[in-house]
C-alpha angles and dihedrals in degrees: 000000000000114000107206106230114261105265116230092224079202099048096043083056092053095052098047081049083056099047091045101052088043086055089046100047087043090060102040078072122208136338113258089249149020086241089055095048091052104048084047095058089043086055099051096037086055091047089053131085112253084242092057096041088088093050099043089047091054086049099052092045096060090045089056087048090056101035093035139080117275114294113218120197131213130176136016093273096037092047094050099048086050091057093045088046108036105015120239105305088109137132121225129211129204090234146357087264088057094042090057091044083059089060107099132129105320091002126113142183138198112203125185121245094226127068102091106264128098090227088157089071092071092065077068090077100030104066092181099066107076129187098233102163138030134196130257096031100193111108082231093056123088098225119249110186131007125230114236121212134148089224099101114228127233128198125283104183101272114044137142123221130212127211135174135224145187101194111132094216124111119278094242095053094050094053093051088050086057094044092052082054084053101263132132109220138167122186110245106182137349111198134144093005092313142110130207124205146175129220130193122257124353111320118181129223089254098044098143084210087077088039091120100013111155123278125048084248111054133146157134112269095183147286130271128192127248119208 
């Protein structure tokens, strides 16, 4: 005889409230910007408990993922961070080249910073295509892989910028040449002949303070939040 498990008559209401609230945000669709998204999920992760902050990023991952444009992954890190952050509903390229080509108009693409390639140089000579996410997104975590969209970021009050150089000078001696213009920088990654860095806080693409930075083929690739 098979004895049907007790109902938490409160439980079963919380979760049909939850249901209920995740359909209607779902179909309440995307916010009208990147900036806006962003503000929006701050808010929320500084209103939350530091227990609950794992649980409500996975959420609203999953609810980007299912209000937002496509999401394209490319890379080991990249793809595990996209399945922590935005469940499994993701699409996979065969290479960084392919994941780019998948960036039009709603369409986005995280790609992994590994694999050998600066693939993030090319974003030098295709203005359209902006880094406007990296993860991890903690201001405690080293960024693996950077989110692609055409939507240009603005700032949001704690962001992180990221800038390429060819300069064949050490690490070390470009980002105390960009510290003596007054920016903080950090090198992120030095591949192919190019160097990745980040810089803190929004920096724009005709900031004097890079007029004269070291390399022939220098420039911002975009701005990502920390939170």
């Amino acid at each position: 005889m098979l004895v049907e498990p007790p109902v938490d008559p409160a439980l079963d209401a919380l979760d049909q409230a939850l249901l209920a609230a995740v359909r209607a945000r779902i179909a309440a669709g995307s916010r009208t910007s990147v900036d806006a998204d962003i503000l929006a999920i701050r808010a929320r992760l500084e209103e939350a408990d530091t227990g609950d902050v794992a649980v409500l990023r996975a959420l609203l991952g999953r609810l980007d993922v299912a209000t937002g444009g496509p999401l394209t992954v490319w890379g080991p890190a990249a793809r595990l961070l996209a399945v922590d952050r935005y469940g499994l509903t993701i699409q996979s390229a065969a290479d960084a080249e392919a994941a780019l080509a998948t960036v039009q108009g709603s369409g986005r693409a995280l790609i992994d910073l590994g694999g050998g390639r600066p693939w993030w140089g090319m974003l030098l000579a295709r203005p359209a295509l902006q880094v406007t996410g990296a993860l991890p997104d903690d201001r405690h975590g080293r960024p693996q892989a950077l989110m692609i969209e055409t939507r240009a970021p603005g700032p949001t009050g704690d962001d992180r910028t990221f800038w390429v150089s060819d300069s064949p000078a050490p690490e070390a001696k470009i980002t105390t040449a960009l510290e003596a213009a007054g920016l903080v920088a950090s090198p992120l990654i030095a591949t192919g002949g190019l160097k990745l860095f980040m810089l803190a806080g929004y920096v724009q693409a005709d900031d004097p303070r890079l007029t004269g930075a070291p390399g022939s083929l220098t420039g911002i690739i975009g701005a990502a939040p920390v939170f």
